[in-house]
N, CA, C and O atoms as a GROMACS GRO file, in nm:
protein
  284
    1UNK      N    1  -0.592  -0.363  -1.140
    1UNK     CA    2  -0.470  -0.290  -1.119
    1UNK      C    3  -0.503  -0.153  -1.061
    1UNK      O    4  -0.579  -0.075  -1.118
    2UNK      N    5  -0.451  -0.130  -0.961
    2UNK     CA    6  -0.465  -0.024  -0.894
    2UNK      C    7  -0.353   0.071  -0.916
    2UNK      O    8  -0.233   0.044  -0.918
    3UNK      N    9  -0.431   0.228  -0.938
    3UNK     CA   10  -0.280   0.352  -0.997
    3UNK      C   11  -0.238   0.426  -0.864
    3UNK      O   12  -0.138   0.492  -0.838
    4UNK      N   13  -0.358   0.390  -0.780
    4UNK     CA   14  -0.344   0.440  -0.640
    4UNK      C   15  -0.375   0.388  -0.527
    4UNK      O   16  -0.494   0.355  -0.528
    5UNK      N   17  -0.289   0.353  -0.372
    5UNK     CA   18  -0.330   0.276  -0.279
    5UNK      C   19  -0.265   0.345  -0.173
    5UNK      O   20  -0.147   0.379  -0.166
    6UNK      N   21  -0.383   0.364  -0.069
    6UNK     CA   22  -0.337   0.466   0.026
    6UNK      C   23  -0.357   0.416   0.158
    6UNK      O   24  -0.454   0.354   0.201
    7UNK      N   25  -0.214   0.464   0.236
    7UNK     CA   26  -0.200   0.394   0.357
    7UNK      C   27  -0.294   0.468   0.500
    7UNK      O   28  -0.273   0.586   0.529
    8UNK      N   29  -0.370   0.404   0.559
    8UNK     CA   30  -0.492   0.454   0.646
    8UNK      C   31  -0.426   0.490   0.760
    8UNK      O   32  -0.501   0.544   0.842
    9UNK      N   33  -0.297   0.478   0.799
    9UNK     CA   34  -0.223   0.488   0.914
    9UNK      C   35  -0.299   0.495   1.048
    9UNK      O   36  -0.302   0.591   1.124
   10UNK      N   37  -0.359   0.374   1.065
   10UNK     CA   38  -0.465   0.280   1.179
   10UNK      C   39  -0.396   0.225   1.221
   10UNK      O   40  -0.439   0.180   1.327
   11UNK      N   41  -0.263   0.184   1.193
   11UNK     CA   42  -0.177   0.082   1.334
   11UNK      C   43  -0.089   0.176   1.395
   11UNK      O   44  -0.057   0.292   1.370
   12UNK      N   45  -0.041   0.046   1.532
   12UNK     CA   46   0.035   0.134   1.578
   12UNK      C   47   0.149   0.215   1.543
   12UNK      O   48   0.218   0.176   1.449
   13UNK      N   49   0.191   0.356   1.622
   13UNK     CA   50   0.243   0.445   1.593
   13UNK      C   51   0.243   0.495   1.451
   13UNK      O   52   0.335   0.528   1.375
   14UNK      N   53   0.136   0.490   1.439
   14UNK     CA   54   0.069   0.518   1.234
   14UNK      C   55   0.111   0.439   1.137
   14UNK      O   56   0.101   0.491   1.025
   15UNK      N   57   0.154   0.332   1.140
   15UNK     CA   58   0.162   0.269   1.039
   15UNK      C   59   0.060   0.193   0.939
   15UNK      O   60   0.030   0.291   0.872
   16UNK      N   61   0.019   0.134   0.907
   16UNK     CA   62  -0.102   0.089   0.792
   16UNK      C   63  -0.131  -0.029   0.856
   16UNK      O   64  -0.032  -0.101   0.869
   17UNK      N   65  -0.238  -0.075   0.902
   17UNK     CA   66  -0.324  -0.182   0.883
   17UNK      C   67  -0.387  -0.210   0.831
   17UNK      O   68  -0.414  -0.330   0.822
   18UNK      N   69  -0.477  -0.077   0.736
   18UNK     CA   70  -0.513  -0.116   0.592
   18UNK      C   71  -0.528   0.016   0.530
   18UNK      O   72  -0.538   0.130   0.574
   19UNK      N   73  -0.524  -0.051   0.385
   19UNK     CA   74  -0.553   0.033   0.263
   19UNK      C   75  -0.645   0.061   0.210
   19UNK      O   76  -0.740  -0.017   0.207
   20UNK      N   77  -0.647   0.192   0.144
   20UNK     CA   78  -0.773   0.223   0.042
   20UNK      C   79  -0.728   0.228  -0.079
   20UNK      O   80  -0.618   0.282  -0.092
   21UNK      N   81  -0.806   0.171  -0.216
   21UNK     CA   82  -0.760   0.148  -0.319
   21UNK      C   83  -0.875   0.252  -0.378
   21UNK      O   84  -0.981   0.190  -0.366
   22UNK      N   85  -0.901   0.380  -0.434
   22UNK     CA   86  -0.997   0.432  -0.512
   22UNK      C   87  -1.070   0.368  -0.560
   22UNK      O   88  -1.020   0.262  -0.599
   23UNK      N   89  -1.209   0.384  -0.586
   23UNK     CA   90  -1.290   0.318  -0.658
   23UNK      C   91  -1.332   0.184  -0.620
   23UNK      O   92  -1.436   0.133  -0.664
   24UNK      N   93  -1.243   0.119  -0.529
   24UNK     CA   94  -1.301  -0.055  -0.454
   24UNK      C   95  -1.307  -0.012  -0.343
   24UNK      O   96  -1.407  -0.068  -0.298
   25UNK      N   97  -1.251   0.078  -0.232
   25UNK     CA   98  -1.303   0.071  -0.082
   25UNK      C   99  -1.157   0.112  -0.023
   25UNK      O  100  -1.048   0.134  -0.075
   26UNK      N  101  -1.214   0.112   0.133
   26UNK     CA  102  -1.139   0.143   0.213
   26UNK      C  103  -1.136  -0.012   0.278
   26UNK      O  104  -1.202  -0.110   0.245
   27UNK      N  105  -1.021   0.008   0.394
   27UNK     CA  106  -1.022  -0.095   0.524
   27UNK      C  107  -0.979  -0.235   0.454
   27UNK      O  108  -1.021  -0.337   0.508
   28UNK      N  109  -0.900  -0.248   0.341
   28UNK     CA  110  -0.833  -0.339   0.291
   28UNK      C  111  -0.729  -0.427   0.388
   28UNK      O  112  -0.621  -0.392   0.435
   29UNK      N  113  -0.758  -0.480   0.393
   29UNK     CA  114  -0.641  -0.554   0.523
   29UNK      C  115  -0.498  -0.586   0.438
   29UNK      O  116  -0.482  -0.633   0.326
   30UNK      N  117  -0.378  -0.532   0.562
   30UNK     CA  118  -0.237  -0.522   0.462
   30UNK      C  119  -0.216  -0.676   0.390
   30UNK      O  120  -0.212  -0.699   0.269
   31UNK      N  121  -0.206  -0.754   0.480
   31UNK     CA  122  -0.217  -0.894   0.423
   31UNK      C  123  -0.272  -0.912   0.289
   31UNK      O  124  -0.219  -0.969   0.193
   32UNK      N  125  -0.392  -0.850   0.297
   32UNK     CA  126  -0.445  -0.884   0.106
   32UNK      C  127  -0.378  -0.834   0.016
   32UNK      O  128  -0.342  -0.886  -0.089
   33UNK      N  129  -0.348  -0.677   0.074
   33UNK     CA  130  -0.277  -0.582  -0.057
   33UNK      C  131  -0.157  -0.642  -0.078
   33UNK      O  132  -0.134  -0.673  -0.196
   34UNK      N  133  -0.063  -0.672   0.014
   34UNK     CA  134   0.076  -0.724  -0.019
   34UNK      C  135   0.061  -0.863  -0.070
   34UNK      O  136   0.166  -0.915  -0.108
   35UNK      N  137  -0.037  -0.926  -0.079
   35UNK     CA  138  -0.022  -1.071  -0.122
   35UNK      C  139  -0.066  -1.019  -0.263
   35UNK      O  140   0.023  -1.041  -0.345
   36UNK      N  141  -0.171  -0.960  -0.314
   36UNK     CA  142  -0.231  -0.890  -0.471
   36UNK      C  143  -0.066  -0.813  -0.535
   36UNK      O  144  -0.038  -0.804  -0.654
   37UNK      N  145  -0.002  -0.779  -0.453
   37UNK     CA  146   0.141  -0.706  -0.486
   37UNK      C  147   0.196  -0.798  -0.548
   37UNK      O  148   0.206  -0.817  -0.669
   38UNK      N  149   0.247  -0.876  -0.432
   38UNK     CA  150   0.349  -1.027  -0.502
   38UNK      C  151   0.282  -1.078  -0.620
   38UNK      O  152   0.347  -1.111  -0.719
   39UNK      N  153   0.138  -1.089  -0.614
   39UNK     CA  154   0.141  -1.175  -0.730
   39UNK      C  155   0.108  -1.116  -0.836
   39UNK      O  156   0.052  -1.192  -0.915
   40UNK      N  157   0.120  -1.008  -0.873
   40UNK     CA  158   0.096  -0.917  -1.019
   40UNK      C  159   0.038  -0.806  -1.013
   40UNK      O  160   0.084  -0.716  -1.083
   41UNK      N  161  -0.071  -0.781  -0.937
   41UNK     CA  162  -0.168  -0.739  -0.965
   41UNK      C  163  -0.150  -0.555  -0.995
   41UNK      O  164  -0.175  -0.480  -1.089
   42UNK      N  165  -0.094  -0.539  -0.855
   42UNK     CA  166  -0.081  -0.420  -0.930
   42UNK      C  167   0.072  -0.416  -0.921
   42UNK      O  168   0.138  -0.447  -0.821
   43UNK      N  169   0.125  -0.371  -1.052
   43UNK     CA  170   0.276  -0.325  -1.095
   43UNK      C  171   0.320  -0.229  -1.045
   43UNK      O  172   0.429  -0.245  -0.990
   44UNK      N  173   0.268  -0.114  -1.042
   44UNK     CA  174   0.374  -0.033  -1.021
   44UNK      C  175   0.372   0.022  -0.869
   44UNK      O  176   0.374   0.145  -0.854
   45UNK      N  177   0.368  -0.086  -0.720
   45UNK     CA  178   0.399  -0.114  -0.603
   45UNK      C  179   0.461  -0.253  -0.581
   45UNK      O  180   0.445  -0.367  -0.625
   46UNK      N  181   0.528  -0.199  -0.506
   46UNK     CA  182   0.592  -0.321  -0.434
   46UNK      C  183   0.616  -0.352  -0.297
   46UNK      O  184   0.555  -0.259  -0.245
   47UNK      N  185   0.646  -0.393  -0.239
   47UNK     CA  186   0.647  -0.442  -0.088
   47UNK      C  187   0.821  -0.423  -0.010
   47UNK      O  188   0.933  -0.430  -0.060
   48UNK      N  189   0.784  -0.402   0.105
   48UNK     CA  190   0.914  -0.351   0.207
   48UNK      C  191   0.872  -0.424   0.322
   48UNK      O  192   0.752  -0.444   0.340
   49UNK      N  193   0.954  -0.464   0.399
   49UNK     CA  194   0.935  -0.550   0.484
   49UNK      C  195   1.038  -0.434   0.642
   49UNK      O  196   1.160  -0.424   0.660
   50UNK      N  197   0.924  -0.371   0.721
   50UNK     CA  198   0.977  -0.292   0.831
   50UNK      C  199   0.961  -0.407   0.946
   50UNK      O  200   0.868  -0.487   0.950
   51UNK      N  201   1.046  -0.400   1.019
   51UNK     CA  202   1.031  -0.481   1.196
   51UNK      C  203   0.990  -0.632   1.142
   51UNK      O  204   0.919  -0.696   1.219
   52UNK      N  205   1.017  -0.678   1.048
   52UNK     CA  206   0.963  -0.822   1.045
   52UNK      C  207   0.830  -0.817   0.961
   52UNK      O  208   0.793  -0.924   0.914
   53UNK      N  209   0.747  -0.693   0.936
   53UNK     CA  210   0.645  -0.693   0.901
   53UNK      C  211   0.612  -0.614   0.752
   53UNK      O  212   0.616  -0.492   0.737
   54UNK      N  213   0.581  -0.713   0.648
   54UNK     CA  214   0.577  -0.673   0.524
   54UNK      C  215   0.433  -0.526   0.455
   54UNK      O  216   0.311  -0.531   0.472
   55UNK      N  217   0.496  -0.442   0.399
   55UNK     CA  218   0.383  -0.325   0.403
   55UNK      C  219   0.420  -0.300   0.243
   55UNK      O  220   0.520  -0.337   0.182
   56UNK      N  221   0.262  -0.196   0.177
   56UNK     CA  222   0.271  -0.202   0.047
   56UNK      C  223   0.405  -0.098   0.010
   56UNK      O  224   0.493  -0.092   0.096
   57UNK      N  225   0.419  -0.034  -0.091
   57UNK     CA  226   0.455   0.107  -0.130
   57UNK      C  227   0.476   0.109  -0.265
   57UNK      O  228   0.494   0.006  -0.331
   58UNK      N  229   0.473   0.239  -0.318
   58UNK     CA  230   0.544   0.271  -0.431
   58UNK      C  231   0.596   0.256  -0.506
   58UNK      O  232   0.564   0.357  -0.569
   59UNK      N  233   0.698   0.183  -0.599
   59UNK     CA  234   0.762   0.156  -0.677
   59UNK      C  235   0.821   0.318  -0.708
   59UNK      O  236   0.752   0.407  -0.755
   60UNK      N  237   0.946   0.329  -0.675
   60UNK     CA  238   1.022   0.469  -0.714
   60UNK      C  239   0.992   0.512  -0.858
   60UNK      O  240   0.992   0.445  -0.961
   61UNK      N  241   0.964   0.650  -0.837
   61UNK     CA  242   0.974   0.712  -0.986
   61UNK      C  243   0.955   0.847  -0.944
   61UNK      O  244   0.963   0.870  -0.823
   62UNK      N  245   0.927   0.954  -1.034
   62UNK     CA  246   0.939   1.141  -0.982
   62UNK      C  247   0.823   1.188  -0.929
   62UNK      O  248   0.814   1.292  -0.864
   63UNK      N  249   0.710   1.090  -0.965
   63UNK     CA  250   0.566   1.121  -0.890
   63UNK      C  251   0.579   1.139  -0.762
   63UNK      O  252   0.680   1.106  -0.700
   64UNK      N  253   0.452   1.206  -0.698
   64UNK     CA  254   0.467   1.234  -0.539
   64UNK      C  255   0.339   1.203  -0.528
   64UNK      O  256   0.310   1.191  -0.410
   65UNK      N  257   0.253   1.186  -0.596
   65UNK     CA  258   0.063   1.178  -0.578
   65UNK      C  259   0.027   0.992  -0.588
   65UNK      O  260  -0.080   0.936  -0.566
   66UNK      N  261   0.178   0.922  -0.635
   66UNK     CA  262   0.125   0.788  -0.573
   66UNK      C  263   0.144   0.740  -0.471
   66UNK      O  264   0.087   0.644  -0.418
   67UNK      N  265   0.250   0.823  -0.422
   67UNK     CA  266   0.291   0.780  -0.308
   67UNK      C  267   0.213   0.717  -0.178
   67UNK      O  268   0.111   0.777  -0.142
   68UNK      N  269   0.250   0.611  -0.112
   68UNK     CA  270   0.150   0.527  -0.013
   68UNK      C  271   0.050   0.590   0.088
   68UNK      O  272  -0.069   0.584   0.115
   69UNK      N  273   0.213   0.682   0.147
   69UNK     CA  274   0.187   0.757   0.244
   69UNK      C  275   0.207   0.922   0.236
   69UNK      O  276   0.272   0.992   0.314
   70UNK      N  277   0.142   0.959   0.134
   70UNK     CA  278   0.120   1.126   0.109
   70UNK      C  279   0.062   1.149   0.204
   70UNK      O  280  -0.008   1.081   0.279
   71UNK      N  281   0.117   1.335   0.199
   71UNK     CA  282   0.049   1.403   0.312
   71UNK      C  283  -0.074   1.454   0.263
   71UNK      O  284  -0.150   1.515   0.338
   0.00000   0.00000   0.00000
């Protein structure tokens, strides 16, 4: 379970092609993270689906330091 997963903004016009999860690595391909999403793994993200194309995020709450895509 991951408390933090951060978007590498490597695709086009910055969007995520992959993630870094602290402590396991960088260059996570989105495909893995959003499939580990759906199926449990980590809770407190969930998935959004932009242009046809499914990406991790956040699960809402008052935090700003989990956020996917912090500045």
């Amino acid at each position: 379970m991951a408390d933090n997963i951060i978007g590498n903004h490597d695709g086009e016009k910055g969007g995520n092609d992959t993630y870094t999860i602290p402590g396991r690595g960088s260059n996570i391909p989105k495909s893995k993270i959003v499939k580990e999403i759906e199926s449990g793994k980590h809770p407190n993200f969930t998935t959004t689906v932009i242009n046809g194309e499914k990406y991790a995020k956040a699960k809402p709450n008052i935090k700003t330091n989990d956020n996917i895509n912090r500045s």
